[in-house]
C-alpha positions as CSV (number, residue, x, y, z in Angstrom):
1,X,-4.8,5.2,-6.6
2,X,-3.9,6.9,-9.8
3,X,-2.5,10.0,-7.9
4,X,0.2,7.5,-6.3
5,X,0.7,4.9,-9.5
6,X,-0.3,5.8,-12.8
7,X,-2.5,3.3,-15.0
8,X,0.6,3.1,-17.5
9,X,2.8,2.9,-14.4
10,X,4.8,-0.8,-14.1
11,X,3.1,-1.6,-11.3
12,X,-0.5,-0.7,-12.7
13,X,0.3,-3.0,-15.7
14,X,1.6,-5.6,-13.6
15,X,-1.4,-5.6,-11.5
16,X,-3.9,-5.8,-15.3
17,X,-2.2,-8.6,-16.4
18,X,-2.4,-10.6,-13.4
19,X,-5.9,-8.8,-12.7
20,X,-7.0,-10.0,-15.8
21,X,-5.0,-13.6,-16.6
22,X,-4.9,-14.5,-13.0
23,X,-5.5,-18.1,-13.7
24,X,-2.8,-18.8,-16.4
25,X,-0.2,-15.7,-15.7
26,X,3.0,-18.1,-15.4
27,X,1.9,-20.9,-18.4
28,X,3.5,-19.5,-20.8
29,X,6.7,-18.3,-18.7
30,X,9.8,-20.8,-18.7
31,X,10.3,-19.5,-14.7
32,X,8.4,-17.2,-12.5
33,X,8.2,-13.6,-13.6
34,X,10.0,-12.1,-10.7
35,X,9.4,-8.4,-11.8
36,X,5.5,-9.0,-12.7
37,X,5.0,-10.2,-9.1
38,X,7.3,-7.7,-7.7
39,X,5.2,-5.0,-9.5
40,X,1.8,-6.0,-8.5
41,X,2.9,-6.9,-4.5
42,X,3.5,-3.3,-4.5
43,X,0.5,-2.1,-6.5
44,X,-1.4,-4.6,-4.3
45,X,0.6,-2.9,-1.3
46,X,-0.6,0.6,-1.9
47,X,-3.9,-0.3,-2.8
48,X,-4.6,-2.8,0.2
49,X,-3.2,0.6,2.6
50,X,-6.0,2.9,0.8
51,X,-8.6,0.7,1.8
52,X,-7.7,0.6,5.3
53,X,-7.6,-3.2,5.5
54,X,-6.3,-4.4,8.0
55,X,-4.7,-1.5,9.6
56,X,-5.4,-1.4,13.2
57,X,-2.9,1.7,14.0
58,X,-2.2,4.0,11.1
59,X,1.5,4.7,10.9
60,X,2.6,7.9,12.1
61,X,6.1,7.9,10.4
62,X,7.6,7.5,7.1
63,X,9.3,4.7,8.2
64,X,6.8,3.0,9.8
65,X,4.2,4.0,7.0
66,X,7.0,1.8,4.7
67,X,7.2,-1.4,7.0
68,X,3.2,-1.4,6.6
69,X,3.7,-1.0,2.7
70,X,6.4,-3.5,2.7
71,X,4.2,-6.2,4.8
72,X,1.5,-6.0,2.6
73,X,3.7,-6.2,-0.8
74,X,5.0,-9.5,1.2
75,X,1.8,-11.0,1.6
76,X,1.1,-10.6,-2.2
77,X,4.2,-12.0,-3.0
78,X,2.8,-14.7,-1.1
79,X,-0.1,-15.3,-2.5
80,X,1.6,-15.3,-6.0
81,X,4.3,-17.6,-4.8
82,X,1.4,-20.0,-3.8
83,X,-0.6,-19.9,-6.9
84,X,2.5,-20.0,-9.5
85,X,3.2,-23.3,-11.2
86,X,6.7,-22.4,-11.9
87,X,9.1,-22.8,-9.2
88,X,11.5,-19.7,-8.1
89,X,15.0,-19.7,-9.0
90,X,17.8,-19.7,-6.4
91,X,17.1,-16.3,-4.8
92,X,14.2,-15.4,-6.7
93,X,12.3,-14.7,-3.5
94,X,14.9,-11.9,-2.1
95,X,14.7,-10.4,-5.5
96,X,11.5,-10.5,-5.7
97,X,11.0,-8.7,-2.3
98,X,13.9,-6.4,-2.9
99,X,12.1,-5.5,-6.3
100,X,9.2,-5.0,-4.4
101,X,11.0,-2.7,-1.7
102,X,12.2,-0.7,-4.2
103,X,9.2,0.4,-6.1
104,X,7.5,0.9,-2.9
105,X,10.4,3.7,-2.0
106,X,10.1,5.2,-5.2
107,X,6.3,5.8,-4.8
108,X,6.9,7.3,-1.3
109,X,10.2,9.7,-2.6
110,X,7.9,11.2,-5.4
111,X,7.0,14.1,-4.9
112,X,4.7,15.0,-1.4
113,X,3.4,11.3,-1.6
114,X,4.8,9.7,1.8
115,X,3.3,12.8,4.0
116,X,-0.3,12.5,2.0
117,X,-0.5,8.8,2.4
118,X,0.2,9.2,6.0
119,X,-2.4,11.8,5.8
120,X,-4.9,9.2,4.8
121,X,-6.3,7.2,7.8
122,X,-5.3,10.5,10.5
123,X,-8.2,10.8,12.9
124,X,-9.9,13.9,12.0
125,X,-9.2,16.1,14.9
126,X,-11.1,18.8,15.2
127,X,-10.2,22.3,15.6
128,X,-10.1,23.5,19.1
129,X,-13.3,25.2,20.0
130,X,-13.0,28.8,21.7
131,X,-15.3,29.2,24.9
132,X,-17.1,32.1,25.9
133,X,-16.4,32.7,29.6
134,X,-17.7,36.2,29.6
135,X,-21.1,35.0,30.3
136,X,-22.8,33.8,33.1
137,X,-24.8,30.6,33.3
138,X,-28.3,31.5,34.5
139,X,-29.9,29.4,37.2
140,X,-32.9,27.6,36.1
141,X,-35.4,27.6,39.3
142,X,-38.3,25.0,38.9
């Protein structure tokens, strides 16, 4: 994971303090913290893809490889949506997503990281193996 987000990354801080203060994370927050969320839905996102959860056909594109990342940042989102005891401003969910979205396409821009993350769940196929025909199969007689 740190090869794609960095512990002092946003998104790997985001993810500690809700990690760690899961509980009471929006107490002490006048509204919900649309960035923290954000943050963690996509740390959450690239994490949840590592461990093959839930993914029944690897992607096989960039694109699709970022619909997968975006569904799962969603379904954090979610899940924080649902625990928070601050309700979301007017918008706060599009931002929220769209902050999401956009970390997510930074990760996959960087560098070679979109064609090693599709690398990830690819079937090893193996090599093809080279037959002898020069030889002649000798009949067994019983």
């Amino acid at each position: 994971m740190d090869n794609f987000l960095a512990p002092h990354s946003t998104e790997a801080m985001a993810h500690f303090r809700l990690s760690e203060d899961w509980l009471d994370w929006d107490i002490n927050r006048p509204s919900f913290d649309e960035s923290l969320v954000a943050h963690c839905a996509s740390y959450h996102a690239f994490d949840r893809y590592l461990s093959g959860e839930d993914l029944f056909i690897p992607p096989r594109f960039v694109s699709e490889l970022e619909r997968v990342l975006r569904r799962h940042a969603y379904d954090s989102i979610h899940n924080a949506i649902s625990r928070s005891r601050q309700t979301l401003k007017t918008g706060g969910y599009s931002r929220t997503c769209h902050l999401a979205e956009q970390s997510i396409r930074s990760v996959l821009n960087t560098e070679d990281n979109a064609r090693r993350l599709l690398a990830w769940h690819r079937p090893n196929v193996p090599s093809p193996v080279t037959v002898d025909m020069t030889r002649t199969a000798s009949v067994i007689t019983v």
